[in-house]
N, C-alpha and C positions, 0 to 999 in steps of 0.2 A: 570687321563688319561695322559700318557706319550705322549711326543712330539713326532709327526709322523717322519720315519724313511728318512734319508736324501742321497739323488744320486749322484753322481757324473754323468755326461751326456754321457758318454762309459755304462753305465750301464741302462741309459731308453735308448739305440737304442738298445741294446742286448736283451733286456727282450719283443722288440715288434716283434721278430719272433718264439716268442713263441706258441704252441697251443693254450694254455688258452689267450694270448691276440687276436690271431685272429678271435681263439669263440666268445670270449666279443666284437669287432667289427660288425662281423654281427648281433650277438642277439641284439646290439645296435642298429644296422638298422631295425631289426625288429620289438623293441619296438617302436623305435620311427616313422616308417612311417604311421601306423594307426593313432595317433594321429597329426600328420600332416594332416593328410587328410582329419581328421572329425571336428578338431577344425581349420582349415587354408585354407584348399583347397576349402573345401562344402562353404565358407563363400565368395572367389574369384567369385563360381558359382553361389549364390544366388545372388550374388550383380551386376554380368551380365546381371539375370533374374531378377532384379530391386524389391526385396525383400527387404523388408525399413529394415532399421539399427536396429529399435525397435526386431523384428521380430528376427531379426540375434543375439541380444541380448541376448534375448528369447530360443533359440534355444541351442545358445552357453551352455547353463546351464547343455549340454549335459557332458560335461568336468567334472562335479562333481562326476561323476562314479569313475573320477581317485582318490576325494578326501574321499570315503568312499571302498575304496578298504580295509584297514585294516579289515571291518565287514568281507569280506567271505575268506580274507587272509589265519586261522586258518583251514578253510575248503581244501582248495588250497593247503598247507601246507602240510595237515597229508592224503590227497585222496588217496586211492591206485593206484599203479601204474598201468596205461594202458599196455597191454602187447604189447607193438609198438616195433618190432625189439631188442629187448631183451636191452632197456633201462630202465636207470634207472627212477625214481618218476619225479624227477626238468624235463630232457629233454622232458621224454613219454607225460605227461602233456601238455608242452610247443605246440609239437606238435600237439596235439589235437588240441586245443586254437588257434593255426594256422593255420587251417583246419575251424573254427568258422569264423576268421574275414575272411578268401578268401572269404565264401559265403555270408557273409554280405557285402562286397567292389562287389560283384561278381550283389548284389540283386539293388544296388544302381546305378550303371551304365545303369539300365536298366529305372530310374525313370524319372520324368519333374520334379521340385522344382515348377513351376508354379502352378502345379497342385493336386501336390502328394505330397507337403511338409512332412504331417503326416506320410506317408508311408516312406518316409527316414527318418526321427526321429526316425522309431522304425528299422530300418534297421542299423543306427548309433549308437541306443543305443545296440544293440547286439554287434556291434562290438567294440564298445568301452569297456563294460563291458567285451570280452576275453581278448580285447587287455590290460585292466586295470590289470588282473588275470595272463595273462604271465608275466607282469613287476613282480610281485607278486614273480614268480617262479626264475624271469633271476636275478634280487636281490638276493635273498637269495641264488643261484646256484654261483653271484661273491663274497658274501663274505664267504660261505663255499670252495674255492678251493684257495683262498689266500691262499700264505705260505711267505716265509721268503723272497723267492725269486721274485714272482711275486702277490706283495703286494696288499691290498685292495686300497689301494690309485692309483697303477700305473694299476689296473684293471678298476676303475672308472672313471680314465681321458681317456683308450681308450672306454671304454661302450660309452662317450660323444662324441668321435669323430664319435665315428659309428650311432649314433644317429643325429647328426647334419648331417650327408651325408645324411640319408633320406628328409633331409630339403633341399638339391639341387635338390636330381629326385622326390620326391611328391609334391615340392614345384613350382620350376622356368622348370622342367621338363614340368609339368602338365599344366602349362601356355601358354607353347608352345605350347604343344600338344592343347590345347584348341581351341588354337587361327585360329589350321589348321584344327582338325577333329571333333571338338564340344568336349563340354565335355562328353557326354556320352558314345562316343569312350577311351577317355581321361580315365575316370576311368576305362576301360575293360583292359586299358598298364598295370596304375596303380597295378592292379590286378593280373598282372602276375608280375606284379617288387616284388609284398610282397611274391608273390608264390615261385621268388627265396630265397627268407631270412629263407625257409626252410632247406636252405644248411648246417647254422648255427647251428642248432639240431645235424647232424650227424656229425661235428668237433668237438664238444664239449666233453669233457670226463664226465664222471658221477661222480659227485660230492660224498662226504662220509657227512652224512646224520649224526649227532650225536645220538644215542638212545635217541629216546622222551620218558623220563618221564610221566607216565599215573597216575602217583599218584598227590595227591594233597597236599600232606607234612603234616605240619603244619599249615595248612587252619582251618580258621576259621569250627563250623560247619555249616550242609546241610542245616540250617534253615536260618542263617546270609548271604550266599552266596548267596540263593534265591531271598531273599529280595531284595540283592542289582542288582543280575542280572537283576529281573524284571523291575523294571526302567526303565534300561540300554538298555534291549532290547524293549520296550515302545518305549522310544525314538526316537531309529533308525527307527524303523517301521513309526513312524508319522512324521519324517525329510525326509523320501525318497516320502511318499505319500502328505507328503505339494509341494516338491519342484515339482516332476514331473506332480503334478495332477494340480499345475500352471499352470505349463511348456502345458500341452496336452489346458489349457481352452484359454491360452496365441495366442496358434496356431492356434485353433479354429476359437477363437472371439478375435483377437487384440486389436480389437476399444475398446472392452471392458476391456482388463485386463490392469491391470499398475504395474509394473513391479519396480516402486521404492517403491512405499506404500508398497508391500508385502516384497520388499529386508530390507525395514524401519520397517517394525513393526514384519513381522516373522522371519527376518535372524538372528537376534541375540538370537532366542527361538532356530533358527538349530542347532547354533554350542553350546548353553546350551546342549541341549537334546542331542546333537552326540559326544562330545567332552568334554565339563567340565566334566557331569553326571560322564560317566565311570573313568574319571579322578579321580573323588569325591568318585567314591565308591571302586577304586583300592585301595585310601588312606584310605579309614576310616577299609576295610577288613585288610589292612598290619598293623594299628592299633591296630585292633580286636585280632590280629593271638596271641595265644598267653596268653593275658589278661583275666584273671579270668578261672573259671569252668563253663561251660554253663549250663544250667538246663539236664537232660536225652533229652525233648522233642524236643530241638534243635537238635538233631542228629535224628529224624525221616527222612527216607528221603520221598521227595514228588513223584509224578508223573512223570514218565520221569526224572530222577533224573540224568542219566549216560547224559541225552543233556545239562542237567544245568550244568554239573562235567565238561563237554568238552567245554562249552561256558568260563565258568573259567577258567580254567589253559591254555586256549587258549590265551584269552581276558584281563581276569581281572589281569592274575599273570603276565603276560609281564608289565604291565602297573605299576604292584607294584611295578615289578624288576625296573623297571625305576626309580620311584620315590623313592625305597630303595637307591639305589646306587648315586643320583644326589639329593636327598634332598629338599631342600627349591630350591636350585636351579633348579629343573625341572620344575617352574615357567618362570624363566628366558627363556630357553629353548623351552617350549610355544608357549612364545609369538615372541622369535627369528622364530622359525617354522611356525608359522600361517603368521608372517609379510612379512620376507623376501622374495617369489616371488612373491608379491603383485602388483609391480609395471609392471612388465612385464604380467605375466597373465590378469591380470582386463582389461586389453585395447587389449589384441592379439587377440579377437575376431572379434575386429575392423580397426585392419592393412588394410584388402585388403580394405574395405568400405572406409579405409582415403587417399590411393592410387589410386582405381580406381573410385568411387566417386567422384559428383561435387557438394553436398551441405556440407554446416553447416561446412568449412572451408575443405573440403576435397579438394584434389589434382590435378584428373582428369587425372589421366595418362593410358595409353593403357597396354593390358597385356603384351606383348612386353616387354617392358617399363619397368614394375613394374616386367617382368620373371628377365631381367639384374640387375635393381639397387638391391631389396629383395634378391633375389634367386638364381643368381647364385653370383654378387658381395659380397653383405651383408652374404650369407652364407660364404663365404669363411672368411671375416671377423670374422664370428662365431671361423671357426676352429683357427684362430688366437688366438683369445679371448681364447680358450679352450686352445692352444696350450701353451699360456704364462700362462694361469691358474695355469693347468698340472707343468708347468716347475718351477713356482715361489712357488707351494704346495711343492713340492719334492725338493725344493734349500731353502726358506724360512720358510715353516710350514702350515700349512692350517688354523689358525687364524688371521694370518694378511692379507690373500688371500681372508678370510671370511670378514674381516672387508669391503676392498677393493671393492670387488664388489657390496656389499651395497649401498656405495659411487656414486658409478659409475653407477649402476644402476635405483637410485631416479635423479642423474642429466642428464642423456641422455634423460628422459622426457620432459627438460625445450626445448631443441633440436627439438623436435617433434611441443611442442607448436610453437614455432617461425613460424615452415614453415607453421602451420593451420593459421599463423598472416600475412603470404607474405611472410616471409622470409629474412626478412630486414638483421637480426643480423648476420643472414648465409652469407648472401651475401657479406656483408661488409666485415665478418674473409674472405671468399673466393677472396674478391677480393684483399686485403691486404698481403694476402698469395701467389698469383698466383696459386690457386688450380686449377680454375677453367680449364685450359689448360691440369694438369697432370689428370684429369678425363677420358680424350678421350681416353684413352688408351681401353676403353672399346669399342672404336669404332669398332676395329678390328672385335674383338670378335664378337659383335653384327652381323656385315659381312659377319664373317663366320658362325655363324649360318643362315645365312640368316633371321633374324628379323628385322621388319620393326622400327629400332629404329635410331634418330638420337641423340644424347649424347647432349642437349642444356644447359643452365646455368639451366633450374628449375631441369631436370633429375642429375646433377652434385651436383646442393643442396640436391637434395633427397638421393645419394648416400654419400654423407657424412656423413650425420644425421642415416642414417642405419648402415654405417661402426660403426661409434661412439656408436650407441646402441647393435648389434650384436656383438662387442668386450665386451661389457661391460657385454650382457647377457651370453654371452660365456665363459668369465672368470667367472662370480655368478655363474654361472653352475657346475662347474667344483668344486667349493671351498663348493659349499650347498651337493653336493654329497660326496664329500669326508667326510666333518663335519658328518654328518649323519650314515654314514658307519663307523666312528669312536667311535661311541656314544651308537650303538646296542650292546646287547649280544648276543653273535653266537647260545648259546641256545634258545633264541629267535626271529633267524635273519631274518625268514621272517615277522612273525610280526608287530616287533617292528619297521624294515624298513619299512614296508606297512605303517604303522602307521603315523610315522614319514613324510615321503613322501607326505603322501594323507594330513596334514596337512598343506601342502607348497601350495594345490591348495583351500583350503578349501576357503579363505577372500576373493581371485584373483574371483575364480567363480561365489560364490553367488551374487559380484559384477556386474558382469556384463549384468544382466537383467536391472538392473538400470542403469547402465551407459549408453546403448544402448537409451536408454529413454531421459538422459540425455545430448547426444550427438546433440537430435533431438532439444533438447530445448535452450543451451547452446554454442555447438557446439564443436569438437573437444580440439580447445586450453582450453578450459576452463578445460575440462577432463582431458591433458595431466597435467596441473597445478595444480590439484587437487591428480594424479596419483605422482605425485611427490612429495609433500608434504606428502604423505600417504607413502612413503618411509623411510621419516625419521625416522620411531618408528622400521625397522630392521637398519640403522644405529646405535643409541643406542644400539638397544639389541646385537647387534653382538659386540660394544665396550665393555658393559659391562661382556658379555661371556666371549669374549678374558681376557679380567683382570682377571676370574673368575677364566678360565684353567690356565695361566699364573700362578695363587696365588698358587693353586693345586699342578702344578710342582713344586716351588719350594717349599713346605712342604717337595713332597714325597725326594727331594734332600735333603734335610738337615738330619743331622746325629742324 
């Protein structure tokens, strides 16, 4: 892989009043307010409606949708086009799927959480799962219209900026609004803010779609592919019916389920059966391709043969192409993917519960409060973070940006610990600093919105520690998406990016039914300290990548 192409700063302001960048903007906004809402915002309301941590844990698992998006990807992928306004596949699609979450954001506004928990779980999981399946499409739609000019890299730092804005009006928007009209008001605004990110569909130009290959090449035969499918799809089937048939008994009967014992003894059977398996049988078939004369009876084909034909060259040949072209090292690659957004996922379930929460070392701060420092301060921080991401990918390369945010992302945890401790160490940098005094600038602000906030030394510590993490996750952001998009083949870019992607939530998710659990018994700092140290294994692997590509270049450099 050649080293990503480098900008001069005349050249990223010119390329962002393009059409294609400010498609990528909105549809950024679009992917990412659903998932704010259902993993960040519902968590804000539950913890209002004094839904214990465990429970929100529990709940949270809902987020896994995003990390097995790669299964219906293929389907996503190759759908026939809706005949919407004489759009093409990526947008017509998109639109549908945006019409899915409106009435599922549309069904939940109408619920109690006190009462009706179940009934928004299954109202979340709808929407989560369109909202999972448009990412699906808005991926593959940015890196099939890259060109030379308005590059996959300068399209996926604006995708993050337009995603991190849904993080200020689904996020510190929603807070306020909470605080004046309830939340069940609150999400009917909501509802129409995602209504506008409809807009984004008809700016977009229609993507050139490369002819998919329906053949299966060189494939091993229909008997050996069978085989390995059948597994494969086993698997999945009994990874989605353990997690969620928890997940329903979890809601159910709380007192009864426990939520680390099943993260402990089934979670590492999920990502066996969901993730190695296919892995294992990608490689042993690109093995196979090839190798010897099969008998006549391996080429029988079975039952339903053309669904096994399309679940392979879906599934199984993306995964080859992978491991064809990356080798030993798509080990590496892995575990860089499963690890690196570990540390911010595993615990985002339980932001608002550490904010507005008063046990087990939480904060106790008002929504007010936690709309300023989070949501609109801390996001802004975000776009920073993404801003210098963006700038240092495109001036310095997207390896040592990858390294960087790893970094910086396991140590902003130590951060979080402190203030669940009192906040001693903060304090002291703050007071040593004279931070404390340049914080107030938010007071204004606060003012004018009219919230009942006043800017004290604990709200000033809290805004630190969120700038410091929200930069830190802003820049990881920016540098895991570009890596990724760097890494796919365009023949198979929805895919192999679903793929890819859905692996970044896989550890962070499963996690967090446990940790909820573990927060009750523990308490936060212990989490945060534990989240951080579980960082370290994507520091490594991002070091040892970067060496990898780095060796790679210079081969292909040499004469």
């Amino acid at each position: 892989m050649s080293a990503s192409k480098k900008y001069a700063w005349g050249d990223l302001f010119r390329a962002l009043g393009k059409r294609k960048t400010g498609a990528m903007f909105v549809l950024g906004f679009a992917a990412g307010l659903p998932y704010v809402l259902i993993t960040g915002t519902l968590n804000a309301w539950f913890t209002n409606e004094n839904i214990s941590v465990a429970t929100i844990g529990v709940f949270s698992w809902i987020i896994i949708i995003y990390s097995f998006k790669f299964l219906w990807s293929p389907a996503i992928d190759r759908a026939p086009t809706p005949k919407f306004f004489n759009m093409g596949q990526r947008r017509a699609t998109v639109l549908l799927l945006q019409a899915v979450i409106l009435a599922a954001l549309l069904a939940i506004s109408t619920l109690s959480p006190a009462t009706q928990i179940g009934y928004i779980a299954i109202a979340a999981v709808v929407c989560t799962f369109a909202s999972a399946s448009q990412d699906v499409l808005i991926d593959a739609w940015r890196i099939e219209v890259a060109d030379e000019e308005i590059t996959v890299d300068l399209l996926s730092a604006v995708y993050q900026l337009g995603y991190r804005m849904s993080v200020i009006l689904g996020g510190a928007g929603a807070l306020i609004f909470a605080a004046r009209i309830g939340w069940n008001n609150t999400f009917v605004v909501l509802t129409f803010l995602m209504a506008a990110t409809v807009s984004g569909v008809f700016v977009a130009a229609d993507s050139k779609i490369a002819e998919r290959d329906r053949t299966l090449g060189a494939a091993p035969p229909p008997l050996w592919r069978n085989l390995a499918l059948t597994p494969v799809i086993l698997g999945w089937a009994w990874s989605f019916a353990a997690l969620f048939g928890f997940m329903a008994f979890a809601l159910s009967a709380p007192d009864q389920a426990n939520a680390r014992v099943f993260t402990r003894q089934t979670g590492p059977l999920i990502i066996v059966a969901s993730i190695i398996a296919p892995a294992i049988a990608a490689a042993l078939m690109l093995y196979l391709t090839g190798k010897g004369t099969p008998k006549p009876s391996a080429f029988k084909p079975w039952p339903g043969q053309k669904i096994f034909d399309a679940l392979y060259g879906s599934v199984l040949t993306p995964l080859a192409d992978i491991i064809s072209r990356l080798g030993v090292a798509s080990i590496l690659v892995l575990v860089l993917v499963l690890s690196y957004r570990f540390t911010d996922l595993i615990w985002g379930a339980f932001a608002y519960p550490f904010y507005l929460g008063e046990n087990f070392g939480a904060l106790g701060h008002t929504l007010d409060e936690v709309a300023v420092a989070s949501k609109l301060f801390g996001a802004l921080m975000t776009f920073v973070g993404i801003g210098v991401g963006g700038a240092a990918i495109l001036k310095i390369g997207r390896m040592p940006c990858l390294f960087a945010g790893a970094v910086l992302a396991a140590a902003t945890n130590l951060l979080f610990a402190d203030l669940a401790l009192g906040g001693a160490r903060t304090d002291a940098f703050m007071s040593v600093t004279h931070l404390y005094g340049l914080f107030g600038f938010m007071q204004p602000l606060a003012n004018f919105l009219s919230l009942d906030v006043t800017v004290n030394d604990a709200l000033a510590r809290l805004m630190l520690v969120i700038a410091a993490e929200n930069l830190a996750v802003g820049f990881a952001s920016a540098a895991i998406v570009v890596y990724l998009s760097s890494i796919v083949n365009r023949k198979y870019a929805a895919v192999q990016y679903a793929l890819l992607a859905s692996l970044g939530f896989l550890l962070g998710s499963l996690g967090r039914g446990a940790v909820g659990e573990l927060v009750e018994i523990r308490g936060f700092a212990y989490v945060f300290y534990l989240t951080a140290a579980f960082g370290l294994v994507a520091v490594v692997a991002s070091a040892l990548e970067w060496m990898r590509q780095a060796r790679a270049n210079n081969k292909d450099k040499a004469p």
